[in-house]
N, C-alpha and C positions, 0 to 999 in steps of 0.2 A: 593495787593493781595498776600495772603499765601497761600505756595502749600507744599503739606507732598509726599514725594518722598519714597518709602516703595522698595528698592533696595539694593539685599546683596552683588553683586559684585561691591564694593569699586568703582576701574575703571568707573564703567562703570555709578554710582550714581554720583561720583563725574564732568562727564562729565555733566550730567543732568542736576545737580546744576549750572553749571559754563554756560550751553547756555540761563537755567531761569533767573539767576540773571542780564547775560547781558540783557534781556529781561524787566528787572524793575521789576519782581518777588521778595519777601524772600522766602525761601526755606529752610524746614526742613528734614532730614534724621534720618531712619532708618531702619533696615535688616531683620527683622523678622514680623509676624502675632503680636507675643503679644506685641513688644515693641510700632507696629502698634496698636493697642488696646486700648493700656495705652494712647500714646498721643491723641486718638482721641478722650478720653474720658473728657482728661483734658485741652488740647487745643481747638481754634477756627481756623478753616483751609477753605478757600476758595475753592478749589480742592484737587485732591487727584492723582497721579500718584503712578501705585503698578504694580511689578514683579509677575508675575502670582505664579511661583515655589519659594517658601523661604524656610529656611532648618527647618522651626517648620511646615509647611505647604502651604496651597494652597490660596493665594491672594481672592480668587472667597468667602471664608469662613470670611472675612473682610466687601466684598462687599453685600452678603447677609444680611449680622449683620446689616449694615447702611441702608438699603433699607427697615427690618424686621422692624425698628425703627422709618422709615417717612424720614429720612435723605436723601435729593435727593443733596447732594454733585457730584458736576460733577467728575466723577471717569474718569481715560485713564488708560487700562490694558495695559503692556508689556509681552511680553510670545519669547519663543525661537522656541516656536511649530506652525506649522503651519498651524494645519491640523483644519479645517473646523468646525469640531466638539466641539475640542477645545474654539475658537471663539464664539461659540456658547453657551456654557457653561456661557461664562464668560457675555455676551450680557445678558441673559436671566438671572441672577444672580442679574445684574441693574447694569454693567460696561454701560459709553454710548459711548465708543469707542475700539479700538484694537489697535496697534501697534507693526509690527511683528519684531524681532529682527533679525539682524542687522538694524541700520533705522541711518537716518540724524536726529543732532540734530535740524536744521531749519525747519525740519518735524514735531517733537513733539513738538515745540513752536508753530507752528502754528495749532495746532492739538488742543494742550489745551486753547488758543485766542478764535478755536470756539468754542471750551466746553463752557465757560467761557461767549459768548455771546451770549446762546442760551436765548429763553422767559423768563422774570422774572428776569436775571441778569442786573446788574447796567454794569458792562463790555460790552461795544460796543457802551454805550448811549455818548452823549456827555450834561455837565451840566454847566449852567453858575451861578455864583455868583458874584457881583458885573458887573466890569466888566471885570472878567477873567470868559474863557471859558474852561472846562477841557472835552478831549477826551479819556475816557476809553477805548477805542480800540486802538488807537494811543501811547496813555499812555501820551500826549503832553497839555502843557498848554499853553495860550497866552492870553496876556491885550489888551485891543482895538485892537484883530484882531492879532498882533506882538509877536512873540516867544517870550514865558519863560522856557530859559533853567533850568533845576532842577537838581541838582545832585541824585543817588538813593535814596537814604533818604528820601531828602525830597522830590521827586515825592512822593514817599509811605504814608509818614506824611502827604501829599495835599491831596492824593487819599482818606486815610481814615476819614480825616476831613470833604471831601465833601460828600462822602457818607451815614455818619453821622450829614450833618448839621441842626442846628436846636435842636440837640442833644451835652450832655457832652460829649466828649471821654475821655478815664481816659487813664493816662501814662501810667500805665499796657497795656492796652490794644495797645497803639500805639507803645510801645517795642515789642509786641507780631508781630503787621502786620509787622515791619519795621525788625526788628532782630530776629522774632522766639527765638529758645532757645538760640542762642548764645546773650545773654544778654549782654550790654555792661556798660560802667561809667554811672550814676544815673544820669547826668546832660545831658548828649545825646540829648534826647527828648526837652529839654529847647532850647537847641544851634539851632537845627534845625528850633522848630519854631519860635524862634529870625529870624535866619536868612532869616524866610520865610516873618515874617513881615516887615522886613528894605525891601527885594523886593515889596511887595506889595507899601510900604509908594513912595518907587522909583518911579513905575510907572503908582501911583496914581490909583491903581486898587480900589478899593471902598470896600472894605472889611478889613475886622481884625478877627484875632483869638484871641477870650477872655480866661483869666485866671481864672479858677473857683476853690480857693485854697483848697487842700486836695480832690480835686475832678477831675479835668481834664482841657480841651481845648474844646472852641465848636468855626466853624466859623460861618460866618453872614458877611451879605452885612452890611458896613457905612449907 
């Protein structure tokens, strides 16, 4: 799951970041409406989390745009204002939550968990393949029943293979869910799901993820 975090005070984005990621999130930043713009025109982002006030303008002029467009991206506004009307603005805008500043960062993870599992989202289901079973809510996966611990990664590389199965996923696209922009060595993507496969082959989970060369990764049950 990739989340766009649209927050100018440094501090305060940077916390955000730091309680998502622990959460098995990637997470992208930046500080403004337009830079907000730009990425949401060129990126793919599972959620959206936005500072109501940015120094080009008002978060609620983002949230309109996507809503004017059919885009029902789960949005969580933040604001410092508390006043009622406010709120309401941002609600009626197509924000589908608030959050008033000061807050706990185990509040906004949990805040955006339900965003994220409302109707029609894949987040909250639980999905088996083979015989591993993956908990989108939990974010946990297990072979006949028995934990498979994951490192960040590759939960994320898991998550979007299964959500995709059945389907190519192309490398682009699983550096996008797994590392957003901070793109890393060209071979990343490979290492990961090498290493997901030598797990799988371990504990004789029934599946494989195939090589589709110059094209991607799809999984599938053995």
């Amino acid at each position: 799951m990739r989340i766009l975090v649209v927050e100018d005070e440094r501090r305060i984005a940077q916390q955000i970041e730091k309680a998502l990621v622990a959460a098995a999130f990637s997470v992208d930043q930046c500080g403004c409406v337009e830079d907000a713009r730009m990425l949401m025109k060129s990126e793919m982002f599972d959620a959206l989390i936005a500072d109501r006030m940015l120094p080009d303008g008002d978060a609620i002029e983002i949230v309109s745009s996507l809503r004017e467009e059919g885009n029902d991206l789960p949005i969580l506004m933040l604001t410092a204002r508390d006043a009622i009307e406010d709120r309401i603005d941002g609600l009626e805008a197509g924000a589908d939550d608030y959050l008033i500043k000061p807050f706990a960062m185990s509040e906004l993870v949990a805040r955006m968990r339900a965003l994220l599992r409302r109707p029609g989202s894949v987040f909250g289901k639980t999905e088996t393949v083979g015989s591993l079973s993956y908990n989108f809510k939990s974010r946990t996966a297990t072979v006949n029943a028995v934990a498979l611990p994951l490192p960040r990664h590759e939960l994320l590389v898991l998550e979007s293979l299964i959500s995709n199965r059945g389907h190519v996923v192309t490398k682009d696209d699983l550096l996008n869910k797994v590392y957003g922009l901070e793109i890393p060595e060209s071979n990343t993507i490979p290492v990961h799901v090498h290493n997901l496969r030598r797990k799988f082959k371990q504990l004789s989970a029934g599946l494989e993820i195939h090589t589709y060369r110059g094209l991607g990764y799809m999984l599938d049950s053995l």
